[in-house]
CHARMM internal coordinates of N, CA and C (Angstrom, degrees):
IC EDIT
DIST 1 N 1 CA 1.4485
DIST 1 CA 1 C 1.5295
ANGL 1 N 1 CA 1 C 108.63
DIST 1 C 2 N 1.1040
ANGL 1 CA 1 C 2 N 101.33
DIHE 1 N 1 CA 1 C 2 N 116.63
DIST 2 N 2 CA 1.7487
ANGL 1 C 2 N 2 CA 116.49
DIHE 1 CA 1 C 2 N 2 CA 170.43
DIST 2 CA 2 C 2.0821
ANGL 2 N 2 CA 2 C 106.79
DIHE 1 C 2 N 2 CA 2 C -51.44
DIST 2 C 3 N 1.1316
ANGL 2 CA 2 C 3 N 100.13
DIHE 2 N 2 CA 2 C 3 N 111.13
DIST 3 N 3 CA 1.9734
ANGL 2 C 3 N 3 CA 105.71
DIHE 2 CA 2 C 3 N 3 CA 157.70
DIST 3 CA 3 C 2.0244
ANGL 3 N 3 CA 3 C 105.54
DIHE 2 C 3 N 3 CA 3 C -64.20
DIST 3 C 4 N 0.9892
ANGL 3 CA 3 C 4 N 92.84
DIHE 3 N 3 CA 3 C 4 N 119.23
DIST 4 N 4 CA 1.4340
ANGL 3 C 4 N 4 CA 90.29
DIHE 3 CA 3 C 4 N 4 CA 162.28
DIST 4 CA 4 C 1.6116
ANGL 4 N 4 CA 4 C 116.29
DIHE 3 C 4 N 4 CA 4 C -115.56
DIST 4 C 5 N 1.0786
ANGL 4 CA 4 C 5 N 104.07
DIHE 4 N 4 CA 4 C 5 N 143.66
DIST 5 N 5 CA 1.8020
ANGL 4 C 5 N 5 CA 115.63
DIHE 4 CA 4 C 5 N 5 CA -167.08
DIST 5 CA 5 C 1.2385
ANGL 5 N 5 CA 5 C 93.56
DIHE 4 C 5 N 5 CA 5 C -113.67
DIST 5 C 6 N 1.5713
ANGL 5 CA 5 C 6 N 104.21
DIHE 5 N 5 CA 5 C 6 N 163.28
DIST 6 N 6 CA 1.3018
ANGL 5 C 6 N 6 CA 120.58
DIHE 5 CA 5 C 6 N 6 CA 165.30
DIST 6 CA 6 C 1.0293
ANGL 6 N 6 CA 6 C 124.80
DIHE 5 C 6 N 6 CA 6 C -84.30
DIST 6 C 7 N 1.8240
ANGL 6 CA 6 C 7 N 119.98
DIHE 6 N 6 CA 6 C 7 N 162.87
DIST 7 N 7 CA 2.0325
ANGL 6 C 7 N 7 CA 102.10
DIHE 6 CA 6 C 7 N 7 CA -174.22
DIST 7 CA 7 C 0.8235
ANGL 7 N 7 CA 7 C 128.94
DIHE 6 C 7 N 7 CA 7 C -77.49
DIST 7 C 8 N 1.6171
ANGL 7 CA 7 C 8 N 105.75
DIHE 7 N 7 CA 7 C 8 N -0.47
DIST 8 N 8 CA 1.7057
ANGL 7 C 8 N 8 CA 105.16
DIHE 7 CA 7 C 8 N 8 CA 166.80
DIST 8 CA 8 C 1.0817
ANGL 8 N 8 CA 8 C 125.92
DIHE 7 C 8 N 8 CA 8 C -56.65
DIST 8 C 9 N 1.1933
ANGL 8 CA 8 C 9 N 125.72
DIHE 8 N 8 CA 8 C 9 N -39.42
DIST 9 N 9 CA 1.2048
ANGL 8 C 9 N 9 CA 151.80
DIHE 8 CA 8 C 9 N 9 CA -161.17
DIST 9 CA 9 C 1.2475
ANGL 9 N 9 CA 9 C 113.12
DIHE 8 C 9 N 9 CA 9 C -78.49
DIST 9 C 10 N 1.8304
ANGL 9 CA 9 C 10 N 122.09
DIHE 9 N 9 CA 9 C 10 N -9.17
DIST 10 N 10 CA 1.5732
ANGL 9 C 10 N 10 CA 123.22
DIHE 9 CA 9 C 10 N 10 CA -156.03
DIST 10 CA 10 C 1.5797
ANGL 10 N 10 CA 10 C 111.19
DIHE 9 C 10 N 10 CA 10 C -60.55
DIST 10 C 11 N 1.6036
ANGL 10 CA 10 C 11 N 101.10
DIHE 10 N 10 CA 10 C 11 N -34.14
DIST 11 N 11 CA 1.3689
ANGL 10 C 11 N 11 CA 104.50
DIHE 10 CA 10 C 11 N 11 CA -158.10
DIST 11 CA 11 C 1.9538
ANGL 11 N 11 CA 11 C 95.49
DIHE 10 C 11 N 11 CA 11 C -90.12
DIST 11 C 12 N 1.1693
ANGL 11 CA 11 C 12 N 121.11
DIHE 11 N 11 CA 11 C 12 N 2.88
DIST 12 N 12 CA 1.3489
ANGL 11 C 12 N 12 CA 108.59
DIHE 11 CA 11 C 12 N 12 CA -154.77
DIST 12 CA 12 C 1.8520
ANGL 12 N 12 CA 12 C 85.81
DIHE 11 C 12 N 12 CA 12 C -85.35
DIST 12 C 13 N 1.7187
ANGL 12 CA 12 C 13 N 114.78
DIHE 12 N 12 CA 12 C 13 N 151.33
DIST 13 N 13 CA 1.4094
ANGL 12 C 13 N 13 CA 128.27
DIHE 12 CA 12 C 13 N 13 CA -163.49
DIST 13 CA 13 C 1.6095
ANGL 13 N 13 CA 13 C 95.09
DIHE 12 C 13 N 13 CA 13 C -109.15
DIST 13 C 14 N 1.3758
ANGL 13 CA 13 C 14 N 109.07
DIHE 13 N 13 CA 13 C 14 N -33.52
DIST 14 N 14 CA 1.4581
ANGL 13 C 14 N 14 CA 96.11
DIHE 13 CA 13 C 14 N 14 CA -164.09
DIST 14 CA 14 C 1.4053
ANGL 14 N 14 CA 14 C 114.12
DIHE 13 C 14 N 14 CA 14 C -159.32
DIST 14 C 15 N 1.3116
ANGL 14 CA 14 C 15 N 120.30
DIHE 14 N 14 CA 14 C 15 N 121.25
DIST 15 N 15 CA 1.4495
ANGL 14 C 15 N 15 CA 96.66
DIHE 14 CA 14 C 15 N 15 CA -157.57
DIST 15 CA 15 C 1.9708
ANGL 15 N 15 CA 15 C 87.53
DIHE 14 C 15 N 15 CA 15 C -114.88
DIST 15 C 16 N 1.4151
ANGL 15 CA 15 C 16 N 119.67
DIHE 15 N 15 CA 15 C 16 N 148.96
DIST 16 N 16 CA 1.3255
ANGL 15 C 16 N 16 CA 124.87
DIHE 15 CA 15 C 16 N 16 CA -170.85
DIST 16 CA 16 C 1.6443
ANGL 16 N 16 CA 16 C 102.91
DIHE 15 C 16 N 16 CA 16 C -110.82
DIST 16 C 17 N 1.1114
ANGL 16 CA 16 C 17 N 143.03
DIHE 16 N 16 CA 16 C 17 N 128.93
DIST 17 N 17 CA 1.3512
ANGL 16 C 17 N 17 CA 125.55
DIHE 16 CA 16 C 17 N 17 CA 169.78
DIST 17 CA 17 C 1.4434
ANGL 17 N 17 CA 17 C 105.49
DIHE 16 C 17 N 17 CA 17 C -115.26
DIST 17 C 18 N 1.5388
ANGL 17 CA 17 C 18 N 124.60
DIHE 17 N 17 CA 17 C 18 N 133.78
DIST 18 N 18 CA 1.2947
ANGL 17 C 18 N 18 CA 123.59
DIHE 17 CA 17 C 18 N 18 CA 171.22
DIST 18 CA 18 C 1.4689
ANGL 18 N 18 CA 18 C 113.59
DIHE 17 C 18 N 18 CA 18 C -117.50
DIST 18 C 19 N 1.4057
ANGL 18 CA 18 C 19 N 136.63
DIHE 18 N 18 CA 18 C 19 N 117.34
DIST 19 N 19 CA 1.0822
ANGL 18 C 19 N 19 CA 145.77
DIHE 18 CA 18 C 19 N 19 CA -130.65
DIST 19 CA 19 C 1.6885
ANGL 19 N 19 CA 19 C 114.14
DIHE 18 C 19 N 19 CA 19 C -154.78
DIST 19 C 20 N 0.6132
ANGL 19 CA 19 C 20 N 108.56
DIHE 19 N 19 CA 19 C 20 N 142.64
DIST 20 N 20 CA 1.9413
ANGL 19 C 20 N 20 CA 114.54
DIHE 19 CA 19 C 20 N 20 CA 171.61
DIST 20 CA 20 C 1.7463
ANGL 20 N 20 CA 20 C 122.24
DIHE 19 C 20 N 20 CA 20 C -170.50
DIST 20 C 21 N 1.1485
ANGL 20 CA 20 C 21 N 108.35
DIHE 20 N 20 CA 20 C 21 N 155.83
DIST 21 N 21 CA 1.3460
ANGL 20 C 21 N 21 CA 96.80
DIHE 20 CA 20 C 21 N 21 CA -165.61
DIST 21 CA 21 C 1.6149
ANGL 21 N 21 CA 21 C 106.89
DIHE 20 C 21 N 21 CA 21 C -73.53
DIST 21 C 22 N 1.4733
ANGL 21 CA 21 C 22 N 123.68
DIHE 21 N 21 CA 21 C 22 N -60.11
DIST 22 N 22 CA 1.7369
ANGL 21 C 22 N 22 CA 161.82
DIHE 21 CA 21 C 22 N 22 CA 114.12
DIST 22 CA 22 C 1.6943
ANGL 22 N 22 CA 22 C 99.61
DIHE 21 C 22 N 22 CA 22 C 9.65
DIST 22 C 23 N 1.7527
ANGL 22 CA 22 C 23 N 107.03
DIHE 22 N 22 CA 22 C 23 N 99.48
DIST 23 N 23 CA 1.0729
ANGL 22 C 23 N 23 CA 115.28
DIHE 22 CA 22 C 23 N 23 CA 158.49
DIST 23 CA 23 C 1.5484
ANGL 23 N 23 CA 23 C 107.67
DIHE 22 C 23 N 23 CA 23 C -63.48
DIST 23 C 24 N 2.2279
ANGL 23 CA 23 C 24 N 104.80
DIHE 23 N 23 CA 23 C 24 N 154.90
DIST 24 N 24 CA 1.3617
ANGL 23 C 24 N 24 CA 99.15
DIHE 23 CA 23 C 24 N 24 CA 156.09
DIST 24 CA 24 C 1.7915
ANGL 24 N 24 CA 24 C 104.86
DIHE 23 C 24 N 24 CA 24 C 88.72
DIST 24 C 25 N 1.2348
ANGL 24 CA 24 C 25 N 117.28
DIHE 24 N 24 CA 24 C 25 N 29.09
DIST 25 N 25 CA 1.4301
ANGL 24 C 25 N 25 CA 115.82
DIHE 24 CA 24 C 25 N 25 CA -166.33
DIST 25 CA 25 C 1.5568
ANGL 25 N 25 CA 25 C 95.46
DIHE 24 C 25 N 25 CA 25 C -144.56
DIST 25 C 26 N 1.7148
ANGL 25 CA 25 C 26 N 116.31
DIHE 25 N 25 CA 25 C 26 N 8.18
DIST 26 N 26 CA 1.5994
ANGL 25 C 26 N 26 CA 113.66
DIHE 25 CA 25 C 26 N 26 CA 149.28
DIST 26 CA 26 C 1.8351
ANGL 26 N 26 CA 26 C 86.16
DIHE 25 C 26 N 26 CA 26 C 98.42
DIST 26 C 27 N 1.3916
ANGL 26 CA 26 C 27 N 135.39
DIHE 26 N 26 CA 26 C 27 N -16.31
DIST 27 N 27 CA 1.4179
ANGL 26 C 27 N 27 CA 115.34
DIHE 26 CA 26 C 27 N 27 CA 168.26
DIST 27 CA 27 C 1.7046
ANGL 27 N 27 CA 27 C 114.54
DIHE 26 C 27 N 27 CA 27 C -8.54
DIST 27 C 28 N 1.3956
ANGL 27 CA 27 C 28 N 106.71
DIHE 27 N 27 CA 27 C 28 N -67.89
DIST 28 N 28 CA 1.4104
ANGL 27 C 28 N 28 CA 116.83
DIHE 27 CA 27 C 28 N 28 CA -163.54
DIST 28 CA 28 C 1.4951
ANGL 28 N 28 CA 28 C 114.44
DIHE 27 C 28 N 28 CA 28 C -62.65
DIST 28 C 29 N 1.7554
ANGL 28 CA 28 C 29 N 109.41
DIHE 28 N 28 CA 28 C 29 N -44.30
DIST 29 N 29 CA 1.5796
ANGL 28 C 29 N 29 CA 121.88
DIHE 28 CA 28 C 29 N 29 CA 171.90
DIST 29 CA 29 C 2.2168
ANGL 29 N 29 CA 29 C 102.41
DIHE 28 C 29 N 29 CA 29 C -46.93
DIST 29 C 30 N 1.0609
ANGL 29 CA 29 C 30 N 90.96
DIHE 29 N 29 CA 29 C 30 N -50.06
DIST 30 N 30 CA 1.7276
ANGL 29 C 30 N 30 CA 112.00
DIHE 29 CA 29 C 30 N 30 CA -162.98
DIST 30 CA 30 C 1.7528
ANGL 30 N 30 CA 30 C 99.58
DIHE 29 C 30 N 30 CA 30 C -71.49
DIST 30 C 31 N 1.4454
ANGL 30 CA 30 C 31 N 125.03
DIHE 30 N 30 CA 30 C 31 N -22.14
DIST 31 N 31 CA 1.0572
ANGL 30 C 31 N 31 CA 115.80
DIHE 30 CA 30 C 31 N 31 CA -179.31
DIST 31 CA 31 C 1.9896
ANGL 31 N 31 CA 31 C 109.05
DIHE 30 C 31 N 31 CA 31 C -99.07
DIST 31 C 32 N 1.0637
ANGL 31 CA 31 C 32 N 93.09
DIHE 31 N 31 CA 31 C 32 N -39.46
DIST 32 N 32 CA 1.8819
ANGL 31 C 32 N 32 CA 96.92
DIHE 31 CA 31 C 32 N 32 CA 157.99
DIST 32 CA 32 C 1.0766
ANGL 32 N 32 CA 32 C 120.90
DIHE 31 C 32 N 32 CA 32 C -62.87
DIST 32 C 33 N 1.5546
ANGL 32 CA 32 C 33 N 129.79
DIHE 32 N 32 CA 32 C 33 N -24.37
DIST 33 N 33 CA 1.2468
ANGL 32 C 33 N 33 CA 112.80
DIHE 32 CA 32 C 33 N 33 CA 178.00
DIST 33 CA 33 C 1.2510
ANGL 33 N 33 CA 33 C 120.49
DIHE 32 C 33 N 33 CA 33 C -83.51
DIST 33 C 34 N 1.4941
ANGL 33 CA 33 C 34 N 102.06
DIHE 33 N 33 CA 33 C 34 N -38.00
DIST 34 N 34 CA 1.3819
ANGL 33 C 34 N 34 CA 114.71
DIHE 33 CA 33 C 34 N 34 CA 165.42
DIST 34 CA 34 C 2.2215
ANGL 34 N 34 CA 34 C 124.50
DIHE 33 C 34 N 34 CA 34 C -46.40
DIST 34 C 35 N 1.3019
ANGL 34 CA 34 C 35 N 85.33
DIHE 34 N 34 CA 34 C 35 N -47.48
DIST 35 N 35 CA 1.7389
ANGL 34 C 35 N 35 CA 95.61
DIHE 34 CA 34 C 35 N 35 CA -171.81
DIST 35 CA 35 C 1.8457
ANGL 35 N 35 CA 35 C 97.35
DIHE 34 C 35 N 35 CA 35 C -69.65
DIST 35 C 36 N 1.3013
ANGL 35 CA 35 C 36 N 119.80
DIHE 35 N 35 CA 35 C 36 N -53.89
DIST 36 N 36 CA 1.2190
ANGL 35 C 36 N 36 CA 119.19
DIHE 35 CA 35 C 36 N 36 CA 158.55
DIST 36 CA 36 C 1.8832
ANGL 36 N 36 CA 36 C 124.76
DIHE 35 C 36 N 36 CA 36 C -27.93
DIST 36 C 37 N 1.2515
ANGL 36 CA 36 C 37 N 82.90
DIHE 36 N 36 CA 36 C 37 N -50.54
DIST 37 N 37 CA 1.6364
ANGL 36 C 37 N 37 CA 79.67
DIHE 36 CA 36 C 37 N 37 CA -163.43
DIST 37 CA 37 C 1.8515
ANGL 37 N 37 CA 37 C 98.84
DIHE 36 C 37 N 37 CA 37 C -80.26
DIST 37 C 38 N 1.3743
ANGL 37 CA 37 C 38 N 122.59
DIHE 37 N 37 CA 37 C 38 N -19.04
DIST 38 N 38 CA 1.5443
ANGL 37 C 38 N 38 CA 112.51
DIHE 37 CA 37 C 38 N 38 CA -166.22
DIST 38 CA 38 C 1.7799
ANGL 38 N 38 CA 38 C 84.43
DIHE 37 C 38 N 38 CA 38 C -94.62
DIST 38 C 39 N 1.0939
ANGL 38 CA 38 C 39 N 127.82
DIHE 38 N 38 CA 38 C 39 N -10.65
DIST 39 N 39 CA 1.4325
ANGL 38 C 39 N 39 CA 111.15
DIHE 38 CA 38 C 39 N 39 CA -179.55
DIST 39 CA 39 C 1.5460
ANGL 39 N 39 CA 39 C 105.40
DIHE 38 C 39 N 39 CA 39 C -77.82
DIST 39 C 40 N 1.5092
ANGL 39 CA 39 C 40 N 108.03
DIHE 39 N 39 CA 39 C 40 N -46.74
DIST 40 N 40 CA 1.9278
ANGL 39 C 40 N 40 CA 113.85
DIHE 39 CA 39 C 40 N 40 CA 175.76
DIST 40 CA 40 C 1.7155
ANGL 40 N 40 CA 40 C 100.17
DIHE 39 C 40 N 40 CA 40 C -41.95
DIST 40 C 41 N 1.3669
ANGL 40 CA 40 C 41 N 124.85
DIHE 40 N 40 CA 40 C 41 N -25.99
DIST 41 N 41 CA 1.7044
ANGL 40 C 41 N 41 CA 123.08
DIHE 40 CA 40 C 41 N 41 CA -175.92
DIST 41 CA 41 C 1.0411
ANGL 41 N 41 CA 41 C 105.51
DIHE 40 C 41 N 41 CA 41 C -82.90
DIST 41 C 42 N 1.3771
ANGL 41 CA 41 C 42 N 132.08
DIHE 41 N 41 CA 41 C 42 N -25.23
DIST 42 N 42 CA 1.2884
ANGL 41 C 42 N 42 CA 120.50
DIHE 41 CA 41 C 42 N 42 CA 162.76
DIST 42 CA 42 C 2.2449
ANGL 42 N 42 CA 42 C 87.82
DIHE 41 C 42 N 42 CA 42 C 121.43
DIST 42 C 43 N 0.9898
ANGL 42 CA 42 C 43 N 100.30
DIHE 42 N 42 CA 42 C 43 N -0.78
DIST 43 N 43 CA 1.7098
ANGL 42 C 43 N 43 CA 107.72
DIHE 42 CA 42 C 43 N 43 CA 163.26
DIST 43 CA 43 C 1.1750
ANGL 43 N 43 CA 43 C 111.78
DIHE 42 C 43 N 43 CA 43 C -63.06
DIST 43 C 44 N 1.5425
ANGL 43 CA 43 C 44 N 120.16
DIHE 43 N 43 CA 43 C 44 N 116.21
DIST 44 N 44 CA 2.0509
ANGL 43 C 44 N 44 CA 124.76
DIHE 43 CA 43 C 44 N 44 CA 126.27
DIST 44 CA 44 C 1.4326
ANGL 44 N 44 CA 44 C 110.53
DIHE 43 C 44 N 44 CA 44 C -17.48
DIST 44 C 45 N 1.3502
ANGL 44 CA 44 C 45 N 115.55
DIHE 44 N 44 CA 44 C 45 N 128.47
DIST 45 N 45 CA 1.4655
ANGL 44 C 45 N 45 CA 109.85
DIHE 44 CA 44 C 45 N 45 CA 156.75
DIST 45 CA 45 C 1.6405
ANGL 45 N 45 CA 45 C 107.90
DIHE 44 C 45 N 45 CA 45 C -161.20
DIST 45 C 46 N 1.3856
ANGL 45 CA 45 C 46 N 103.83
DIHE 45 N 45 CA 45 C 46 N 126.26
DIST 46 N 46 CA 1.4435
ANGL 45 C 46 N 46 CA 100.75
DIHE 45 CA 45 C 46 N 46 CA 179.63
DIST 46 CA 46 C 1.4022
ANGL 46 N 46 CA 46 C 94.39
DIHE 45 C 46 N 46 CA 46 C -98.35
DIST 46 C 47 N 1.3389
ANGL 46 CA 46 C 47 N 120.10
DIHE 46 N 46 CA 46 C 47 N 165.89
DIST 47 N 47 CA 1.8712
ANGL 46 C 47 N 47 CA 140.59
DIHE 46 CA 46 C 47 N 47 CA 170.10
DIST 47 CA 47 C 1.5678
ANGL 47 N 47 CA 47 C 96.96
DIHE 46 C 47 N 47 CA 47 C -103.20
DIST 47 C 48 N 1.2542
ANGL 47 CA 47 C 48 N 114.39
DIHE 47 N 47 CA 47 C 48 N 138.03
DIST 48 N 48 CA 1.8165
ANGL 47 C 48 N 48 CA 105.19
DIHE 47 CA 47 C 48 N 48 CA 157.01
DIST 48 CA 48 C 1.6824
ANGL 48 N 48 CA 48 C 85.19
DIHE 47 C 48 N 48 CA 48 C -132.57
DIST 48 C 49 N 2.0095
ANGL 48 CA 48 C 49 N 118.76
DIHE 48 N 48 CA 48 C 49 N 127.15
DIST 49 N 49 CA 0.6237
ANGL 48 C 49 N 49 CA 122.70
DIHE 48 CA 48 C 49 N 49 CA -169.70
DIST 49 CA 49 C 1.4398
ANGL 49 N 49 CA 49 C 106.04
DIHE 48 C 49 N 49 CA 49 C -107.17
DIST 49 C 50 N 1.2222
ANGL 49 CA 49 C 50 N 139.58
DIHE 49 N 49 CA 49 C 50 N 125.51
DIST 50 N 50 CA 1.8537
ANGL 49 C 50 N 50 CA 137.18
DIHE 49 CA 49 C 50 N 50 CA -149.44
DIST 50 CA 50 C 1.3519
ANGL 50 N 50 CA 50 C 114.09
DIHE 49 C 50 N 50 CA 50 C -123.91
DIST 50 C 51 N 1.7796
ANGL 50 CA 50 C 51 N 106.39
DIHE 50 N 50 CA 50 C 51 N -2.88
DIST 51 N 51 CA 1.5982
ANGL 50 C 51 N 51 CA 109.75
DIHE 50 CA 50 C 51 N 51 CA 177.47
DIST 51 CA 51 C 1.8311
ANGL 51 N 51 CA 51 C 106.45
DIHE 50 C 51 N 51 CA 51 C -70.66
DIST 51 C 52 N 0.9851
ANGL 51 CA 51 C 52 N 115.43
DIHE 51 N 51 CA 51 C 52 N 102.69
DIST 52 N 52 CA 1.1236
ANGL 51 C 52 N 52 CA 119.24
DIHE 51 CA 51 C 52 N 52 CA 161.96
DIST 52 CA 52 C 1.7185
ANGL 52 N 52 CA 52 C 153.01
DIHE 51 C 52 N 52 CA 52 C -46.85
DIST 52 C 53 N 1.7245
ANGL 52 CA 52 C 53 N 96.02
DIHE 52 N 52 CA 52 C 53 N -44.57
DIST 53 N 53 CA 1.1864
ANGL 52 C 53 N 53 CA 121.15
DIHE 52 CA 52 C 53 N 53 CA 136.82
DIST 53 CA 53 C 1.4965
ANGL 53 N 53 CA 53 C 139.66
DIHE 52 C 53 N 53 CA 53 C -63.68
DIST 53 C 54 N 1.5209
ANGL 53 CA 53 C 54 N 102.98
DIHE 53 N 53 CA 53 C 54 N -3.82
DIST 54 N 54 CA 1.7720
ANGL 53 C 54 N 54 CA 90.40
DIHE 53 CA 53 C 54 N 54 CA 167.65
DIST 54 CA 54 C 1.5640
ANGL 54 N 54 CA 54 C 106.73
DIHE 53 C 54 N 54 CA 54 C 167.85
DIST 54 C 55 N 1.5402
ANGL 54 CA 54 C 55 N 112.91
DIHE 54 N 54 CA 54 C 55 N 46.20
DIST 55 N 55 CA 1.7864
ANGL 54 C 55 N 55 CA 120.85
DIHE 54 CA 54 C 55 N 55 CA 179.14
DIST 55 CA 55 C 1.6074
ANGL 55 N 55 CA 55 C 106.48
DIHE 54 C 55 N 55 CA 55 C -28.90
DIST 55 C 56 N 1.2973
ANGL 55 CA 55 C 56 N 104.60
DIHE 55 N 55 CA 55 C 56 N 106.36
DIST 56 N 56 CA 1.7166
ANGL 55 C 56 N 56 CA 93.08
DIHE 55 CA 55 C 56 N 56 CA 175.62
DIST 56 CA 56 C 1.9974
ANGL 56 N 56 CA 56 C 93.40
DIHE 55 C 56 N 56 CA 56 C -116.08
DIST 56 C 57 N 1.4046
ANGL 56 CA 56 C 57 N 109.61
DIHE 56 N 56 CA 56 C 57 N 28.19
DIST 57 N 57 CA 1.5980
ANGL 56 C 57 N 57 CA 92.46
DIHE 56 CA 56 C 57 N 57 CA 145.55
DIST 57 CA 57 C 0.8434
ANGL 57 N 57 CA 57 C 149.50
DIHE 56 C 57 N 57 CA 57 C -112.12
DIST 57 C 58 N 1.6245
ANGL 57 CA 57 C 58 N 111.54
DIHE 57 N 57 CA 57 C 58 N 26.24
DIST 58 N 58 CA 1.5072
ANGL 57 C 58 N 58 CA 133.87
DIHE 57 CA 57 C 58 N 58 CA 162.40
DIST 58 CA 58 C 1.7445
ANGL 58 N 58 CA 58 C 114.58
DIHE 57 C 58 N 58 CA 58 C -78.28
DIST 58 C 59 N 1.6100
ANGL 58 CA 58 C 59 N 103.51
DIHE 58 N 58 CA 58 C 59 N -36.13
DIST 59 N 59 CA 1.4591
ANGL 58 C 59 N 59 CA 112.51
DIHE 58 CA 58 C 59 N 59 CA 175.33
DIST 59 CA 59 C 1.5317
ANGL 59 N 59 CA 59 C 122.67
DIHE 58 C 59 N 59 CA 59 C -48.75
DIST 59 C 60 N 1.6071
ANGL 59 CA 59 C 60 N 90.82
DIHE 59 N 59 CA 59 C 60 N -60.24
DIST 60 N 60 CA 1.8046
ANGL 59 C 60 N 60 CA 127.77
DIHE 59 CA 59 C 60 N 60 CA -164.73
DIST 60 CA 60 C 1.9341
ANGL 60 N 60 CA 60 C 93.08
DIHE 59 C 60 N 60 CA 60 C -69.49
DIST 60 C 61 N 1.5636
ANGL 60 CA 60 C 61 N 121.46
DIHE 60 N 60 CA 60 C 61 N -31.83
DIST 61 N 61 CA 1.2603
ANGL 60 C 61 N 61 CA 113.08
DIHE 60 CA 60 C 61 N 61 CA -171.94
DIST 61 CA 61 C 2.1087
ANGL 61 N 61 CA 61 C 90.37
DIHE 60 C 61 N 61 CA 61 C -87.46
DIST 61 C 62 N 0.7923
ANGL 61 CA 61 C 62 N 103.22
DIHE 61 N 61 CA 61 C 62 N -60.79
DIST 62 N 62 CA 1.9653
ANGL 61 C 62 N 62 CA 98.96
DIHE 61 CA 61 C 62 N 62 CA 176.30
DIST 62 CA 62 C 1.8716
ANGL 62 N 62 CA 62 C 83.29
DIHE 61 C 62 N 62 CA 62 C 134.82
DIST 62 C 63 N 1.1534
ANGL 62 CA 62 C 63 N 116.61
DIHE 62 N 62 CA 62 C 63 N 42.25
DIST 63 N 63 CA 1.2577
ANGL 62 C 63 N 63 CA 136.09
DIHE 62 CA 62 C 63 N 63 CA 173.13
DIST 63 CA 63 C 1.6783
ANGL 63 N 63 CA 63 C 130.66
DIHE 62 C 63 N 63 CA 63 C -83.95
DIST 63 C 64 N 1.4691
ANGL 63 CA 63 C 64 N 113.97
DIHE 63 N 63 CA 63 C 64 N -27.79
DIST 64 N 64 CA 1.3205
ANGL 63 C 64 N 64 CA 133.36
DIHE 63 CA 63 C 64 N 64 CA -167.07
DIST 64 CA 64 C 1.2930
ANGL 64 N 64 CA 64 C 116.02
DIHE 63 C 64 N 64 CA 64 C -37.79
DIST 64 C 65 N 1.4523
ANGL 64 CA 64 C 65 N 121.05
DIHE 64 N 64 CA 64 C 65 N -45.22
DIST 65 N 65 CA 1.6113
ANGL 64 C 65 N 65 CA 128.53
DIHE 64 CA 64 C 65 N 65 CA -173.34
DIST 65 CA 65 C 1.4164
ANGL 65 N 65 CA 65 C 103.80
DIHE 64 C 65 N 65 CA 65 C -100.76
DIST 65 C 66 N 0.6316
ANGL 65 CA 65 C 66 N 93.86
DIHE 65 N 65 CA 65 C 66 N 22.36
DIST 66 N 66 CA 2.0864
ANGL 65 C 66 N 66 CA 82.67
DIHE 65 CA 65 C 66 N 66 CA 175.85
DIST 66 CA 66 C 0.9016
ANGL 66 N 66 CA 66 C 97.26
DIHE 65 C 66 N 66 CA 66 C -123.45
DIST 66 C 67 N 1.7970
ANGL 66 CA 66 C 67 N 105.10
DIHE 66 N 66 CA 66 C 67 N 148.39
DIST 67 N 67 CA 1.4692
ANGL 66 C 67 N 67 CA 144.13
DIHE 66 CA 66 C 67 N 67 CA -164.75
DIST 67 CA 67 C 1.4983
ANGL 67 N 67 CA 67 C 94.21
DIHE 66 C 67 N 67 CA 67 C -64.00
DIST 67 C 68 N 1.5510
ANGL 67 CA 67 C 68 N 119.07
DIHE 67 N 67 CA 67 C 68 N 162.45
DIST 68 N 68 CA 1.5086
ANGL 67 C 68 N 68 CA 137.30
DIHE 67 CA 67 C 68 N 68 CA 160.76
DIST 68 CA 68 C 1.6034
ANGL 68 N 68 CA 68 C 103.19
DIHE 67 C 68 N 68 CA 68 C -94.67
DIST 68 C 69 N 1.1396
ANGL 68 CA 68 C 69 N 107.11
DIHE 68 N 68 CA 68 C 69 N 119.66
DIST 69 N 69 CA 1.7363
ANGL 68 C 69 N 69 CA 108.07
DIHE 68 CA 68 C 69 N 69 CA 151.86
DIST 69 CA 69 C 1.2054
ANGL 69 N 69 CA 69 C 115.95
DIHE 68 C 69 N 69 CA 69 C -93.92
DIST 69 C 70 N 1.5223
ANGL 69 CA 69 C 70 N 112.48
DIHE 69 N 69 CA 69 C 70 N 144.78
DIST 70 N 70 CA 1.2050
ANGL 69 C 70 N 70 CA 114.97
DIHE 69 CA 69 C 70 N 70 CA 167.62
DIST 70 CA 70 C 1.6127
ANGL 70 N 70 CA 70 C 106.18
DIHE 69 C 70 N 70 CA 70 C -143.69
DIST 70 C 71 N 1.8214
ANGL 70 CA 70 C 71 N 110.13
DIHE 70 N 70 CA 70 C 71 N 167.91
DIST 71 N 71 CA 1.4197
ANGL 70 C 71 N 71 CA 97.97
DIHE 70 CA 70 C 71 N 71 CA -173.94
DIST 71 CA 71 C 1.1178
ANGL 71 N 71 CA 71 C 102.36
DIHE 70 C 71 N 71 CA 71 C -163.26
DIST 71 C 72 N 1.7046
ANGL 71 CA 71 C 72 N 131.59
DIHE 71 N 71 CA 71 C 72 N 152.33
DIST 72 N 72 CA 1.3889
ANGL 71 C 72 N 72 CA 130.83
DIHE 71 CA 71 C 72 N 72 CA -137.30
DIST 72 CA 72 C 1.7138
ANGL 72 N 72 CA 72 C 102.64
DIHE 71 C 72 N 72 CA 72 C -72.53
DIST 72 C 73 N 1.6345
ANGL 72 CA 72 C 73 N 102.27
DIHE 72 N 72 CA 72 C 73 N -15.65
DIST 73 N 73 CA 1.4946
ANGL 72 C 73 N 73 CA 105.89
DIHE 72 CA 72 C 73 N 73 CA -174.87
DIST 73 CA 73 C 1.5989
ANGL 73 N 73 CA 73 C 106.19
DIHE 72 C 73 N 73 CA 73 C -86.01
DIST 73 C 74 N 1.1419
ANGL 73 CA 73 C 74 N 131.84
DIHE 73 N 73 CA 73 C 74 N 18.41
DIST 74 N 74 CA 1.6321
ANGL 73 C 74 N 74 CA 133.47
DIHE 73 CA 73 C 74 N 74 CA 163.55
DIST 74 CA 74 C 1.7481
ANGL 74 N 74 CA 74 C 91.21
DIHE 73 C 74 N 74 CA 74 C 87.30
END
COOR INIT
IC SEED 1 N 1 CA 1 C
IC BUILD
């Protein structure tokens, strides 16, 4: 079965998911270090952070006060 994506997504190369069932096991540490380190390469990288109960990668990026954009194209 074919995944079909959205067209936002056309240009995206690689998508990484870091995941665990078990809060508190550094997901968030492990996903900043990561987005950090492929940006020092000279990599694009957006974060979409999905913890609901408590996004701490707005903190860890120095993100906290800034506005959310959003736009009808996702």
């Amino acid at each position: 079965m074919a995944s079909v994506q959205p067209p936002q997504l056309d240009k995206v190369k690689h998508i990484i998911l870091v995941m665990s069932g078990k809060g508190g096991v550094g997901k968030s540490s492990v996903t900043t270090q990561l987005a950090l380190s492929l940006i020092a390469r000279g990599r694009t990288v957006g974060v979409l952070d999905i913890d609901l109960c408590g996004p701490s990668i707005p903190r860890m990026l120095g993100l906290e006060n800034k506005s959310i954009h959003q736009s009808s194209g996702g």
